[in-house]
N, C-alpha and C positions, 0 to 999 in steps of 0.2 A: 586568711591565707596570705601570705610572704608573696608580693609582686615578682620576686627574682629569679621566678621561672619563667617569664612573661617570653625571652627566648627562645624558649620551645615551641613557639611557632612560627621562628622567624619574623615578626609582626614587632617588637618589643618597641621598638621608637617612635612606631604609627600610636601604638595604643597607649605612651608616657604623652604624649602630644595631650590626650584627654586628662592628664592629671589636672587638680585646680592651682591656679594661679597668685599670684597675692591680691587679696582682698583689698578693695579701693572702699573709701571712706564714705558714707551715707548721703554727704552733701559733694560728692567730686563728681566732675564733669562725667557726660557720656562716654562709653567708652568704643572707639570705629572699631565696627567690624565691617567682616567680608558679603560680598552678595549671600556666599556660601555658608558663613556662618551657621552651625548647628548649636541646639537646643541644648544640647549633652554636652557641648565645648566652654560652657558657661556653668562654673561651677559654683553657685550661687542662690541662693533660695531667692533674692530678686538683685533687678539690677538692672540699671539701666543703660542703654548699648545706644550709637549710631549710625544709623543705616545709609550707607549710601545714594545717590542715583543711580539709573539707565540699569540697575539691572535688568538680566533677559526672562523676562516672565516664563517662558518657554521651558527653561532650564533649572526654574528650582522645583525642589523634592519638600512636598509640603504635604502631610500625613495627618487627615482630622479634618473636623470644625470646629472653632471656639478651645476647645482645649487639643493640642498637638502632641503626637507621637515627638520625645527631644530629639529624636534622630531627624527630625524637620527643621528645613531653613528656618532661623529668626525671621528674615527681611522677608522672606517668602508669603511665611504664615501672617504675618503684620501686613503686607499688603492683601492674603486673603481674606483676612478678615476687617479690611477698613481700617485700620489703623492711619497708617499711612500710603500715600501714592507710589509709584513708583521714581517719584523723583526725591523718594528717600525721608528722612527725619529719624528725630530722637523715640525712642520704643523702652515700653519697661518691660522686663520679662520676669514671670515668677512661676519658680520651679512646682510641680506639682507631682505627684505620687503617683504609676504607670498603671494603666488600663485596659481594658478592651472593648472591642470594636469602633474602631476609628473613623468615622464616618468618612463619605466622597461628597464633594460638594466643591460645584464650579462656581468661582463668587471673583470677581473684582478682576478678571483674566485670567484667573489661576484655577485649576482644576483640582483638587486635594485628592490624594488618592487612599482607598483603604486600607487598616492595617489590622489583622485580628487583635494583634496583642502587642504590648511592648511594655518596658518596665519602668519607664519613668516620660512626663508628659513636661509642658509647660502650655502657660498663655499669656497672650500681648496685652498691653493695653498703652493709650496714649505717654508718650514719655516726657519728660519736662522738655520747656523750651526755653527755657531762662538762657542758655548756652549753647551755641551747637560746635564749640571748640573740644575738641578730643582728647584725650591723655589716655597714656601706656604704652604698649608695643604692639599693637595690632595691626596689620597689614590690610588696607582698605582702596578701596577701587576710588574713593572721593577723590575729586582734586580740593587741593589747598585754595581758602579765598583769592582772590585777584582784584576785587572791586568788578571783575565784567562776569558774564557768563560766559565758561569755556563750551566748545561743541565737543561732546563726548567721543569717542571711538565705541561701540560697542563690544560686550569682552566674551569674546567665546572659546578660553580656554578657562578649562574646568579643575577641579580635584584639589585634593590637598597637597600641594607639590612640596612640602616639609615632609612626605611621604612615599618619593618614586620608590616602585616595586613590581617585579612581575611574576604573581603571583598565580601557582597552579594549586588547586584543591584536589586532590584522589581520595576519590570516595569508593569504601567496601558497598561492591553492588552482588554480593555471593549467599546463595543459600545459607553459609552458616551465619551469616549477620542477620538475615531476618530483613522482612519491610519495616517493621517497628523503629527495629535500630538505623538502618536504612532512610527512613522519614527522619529520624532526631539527628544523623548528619546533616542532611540536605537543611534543615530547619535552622542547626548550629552555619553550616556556610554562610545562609539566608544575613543572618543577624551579623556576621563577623562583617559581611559586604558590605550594608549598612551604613556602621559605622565607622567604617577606613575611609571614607573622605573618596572616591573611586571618581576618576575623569581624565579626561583628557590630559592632564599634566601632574596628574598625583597615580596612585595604583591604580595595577589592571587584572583583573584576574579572569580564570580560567577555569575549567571541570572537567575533571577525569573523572569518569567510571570505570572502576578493578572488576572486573568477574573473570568467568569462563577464558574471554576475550578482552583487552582493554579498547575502550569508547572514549575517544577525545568527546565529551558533549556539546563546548564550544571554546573558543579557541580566545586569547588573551584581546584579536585585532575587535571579535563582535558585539562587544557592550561596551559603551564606555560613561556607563549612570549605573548609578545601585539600583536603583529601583524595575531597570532591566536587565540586570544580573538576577537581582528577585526572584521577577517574575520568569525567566529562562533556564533556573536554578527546579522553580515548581515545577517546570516540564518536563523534568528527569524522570523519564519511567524505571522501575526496579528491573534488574537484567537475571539475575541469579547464576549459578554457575558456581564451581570453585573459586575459592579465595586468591586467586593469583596476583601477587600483590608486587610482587618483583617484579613479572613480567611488564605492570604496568607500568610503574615506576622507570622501568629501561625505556619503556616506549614513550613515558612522557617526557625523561629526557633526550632522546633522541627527534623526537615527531614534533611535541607542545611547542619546544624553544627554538622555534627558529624565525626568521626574519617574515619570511612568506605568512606564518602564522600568528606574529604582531609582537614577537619581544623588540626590547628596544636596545638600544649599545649605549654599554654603562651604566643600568640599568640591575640593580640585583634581581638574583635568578631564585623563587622560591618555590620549594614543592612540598604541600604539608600533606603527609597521608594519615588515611583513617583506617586504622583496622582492630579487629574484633578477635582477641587472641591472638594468635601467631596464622601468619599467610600458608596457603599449598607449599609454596615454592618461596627459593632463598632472595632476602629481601636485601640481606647485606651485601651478599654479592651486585644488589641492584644499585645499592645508597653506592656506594665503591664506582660504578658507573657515572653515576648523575651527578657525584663531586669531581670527576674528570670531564663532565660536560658543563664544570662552572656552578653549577645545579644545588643549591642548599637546602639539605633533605631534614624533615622533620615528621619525629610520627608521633601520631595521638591515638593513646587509646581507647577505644567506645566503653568496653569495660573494664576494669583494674585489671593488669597483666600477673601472671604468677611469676614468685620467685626466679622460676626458672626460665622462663622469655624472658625477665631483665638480663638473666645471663648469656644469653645467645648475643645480645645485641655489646658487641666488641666495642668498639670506636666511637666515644660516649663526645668526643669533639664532633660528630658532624649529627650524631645522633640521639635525640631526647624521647624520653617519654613521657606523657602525662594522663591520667585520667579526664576522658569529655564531659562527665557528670560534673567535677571536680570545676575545669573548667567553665563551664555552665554558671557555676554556685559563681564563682571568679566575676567572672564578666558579668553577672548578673547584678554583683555586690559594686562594680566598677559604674554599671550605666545609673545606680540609683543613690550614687554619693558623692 
């Protein structure tokens, strides 16, 4: 499948970020990464990377034992599993083919958490030490030698900041979508969170629930880690109701974006919806709203749309559609190549 609709979710330069990079030569230095460094950002069957010091134990997202979910920190997992200290060194990582059940295990300060499934893995092992000089473009928390020891400042902003975005999710929570299809949104958010690099100075995202009524579930200010977007994402109970999908859509941009509720100034404004055929009520009229409240609307759809709901939807600039199965296959074929 053709990347070039990677737009239709708003997300397209988060998710080119994951493309691979040019390949460095078998005998070339370490290459510095970030505390945050993930597993899936290295595109490479192995290789080996340098990890910084002082990262914050506290704050990385490390999924497994011995073999890791890629959506897990490199430096993270390398110091879970003894590799290295937390005061850093050279790590090999080599990619490995995705799994399930990811074990929990508190080993070295670090707590690993559980992950059912995911679709591609790696694991660490000692790196070379012949060099610990760096080459490429990596943006890394080390300082540069001195001849002395510098004292660190400890670094507690987070995210991918090659990524600011403030993103809202609206999820079909109505009798015609089903809990099924209901579970495989919340499941798709789950894994899109993940992967965007989510914190304090990169994306922030959010959950609307569409039915009957719409449900802000939590708001952009209350996570700022994937892995409690995650797990806050699994809390969504199913609501039922009619498909109101406009309605929510007006409410998210009017209620989700605002300051009080954690957008940020200058800042793009995203609202991806999900729904399952065509809504109760008019949705264009809603998009028409939510790009006068700055708001860039994008809808997906659960199941392949007819002929004929392509044609309703007018104003195909603010407006995409795509199939979520389709997408699925997509991102599934992105996180294991």
């Amino acid at each position: 499948m053709s990347a070039a609709w990677i737009p239709a979710l708003g997300l397209g330069v988060c998710l080119l970020l994951l493309l691979p990079g040019p390949a460095g030569s078998e005998g070339a230095a370490p290459i510095a990464i970030t505390c945050f460094t993930r597993g899936l950002d290295i595109r490479k069957e192995k290789a080996d990377v340098l990890c910084p010091g002082g990262c914050p134990l506290e704050e990385f997202s490390v999924y497994g034992n011995i073999v890791y979910a890629s959506v897990s920190s490199i430096c993270g997992a390398a110091v879970h599993r003894g590799v290295i200290s937390n005061s850093g060194g050279p790590v090999r990582v080599y990619s490995l083919p995705g799994r399930e059940n990811y074990s929990s295990v508190d080993a070295n300060g670090i707590q690993s958490q559980m992950l059912s499934r995911w679709s591609a893995s790696f694991t660490v092992t000692k790196g070379k030490s012949s060099t610990q000089e760096a080459t490429g473009q990596a943006v890394s928390t080390a300082h540069p030698p001195t001849g002395k020891r510098l004292k660190k400042t400890p670094e507690k902003k987070t995210g991918n900041k090659d990524c600011k975005a403030d993103i809202a999710f609206l999820i079909d929570g109505s009798f015609n979508i089903g809990q099924r299809r209901f579970n495989l949104q919340k499941n798709f958010v789950g894994k899109v969170a993940l992967m965007l690099g989510i914190g304090t100075e990169g994306p922030h995202v959010g959950l609307v629930q569409a039915s009957e009524q719409p449900k802000i579930e939590f708001y952009l200010k209350n996570f700022t880690s994937a892995k409690d977007v995650l797990f806050a994402i699994k809390e969504v109970g199913f609501r039922g109701g009619n498909s109101n999908t406009g309605k929510a859509l007006k409410h998210t941009a009017q209620k989700f974006f605002t300051v009080d509720a954690g957008v940020r100034k200058g800042i793009p404004k995203v609202v991806v919806v999900f729904i399952d055929g065509w809504p109760s009520d008019d949705i264009e009229e809603a998009g028409i709203v939510a790009r006068e409240f700055g708001v860039n609307v994008f809808i997906v759809s659960v199941a392949k749309p007819i002929p004929e709901e392509l044609g309703m939807v007018q104003d195909v600039t603010f407006v995409d559609k795509e199939s979520l199965s389709s997408l699925l296959v997509w991102l599934g074929h992105l996180w294991m190549t």
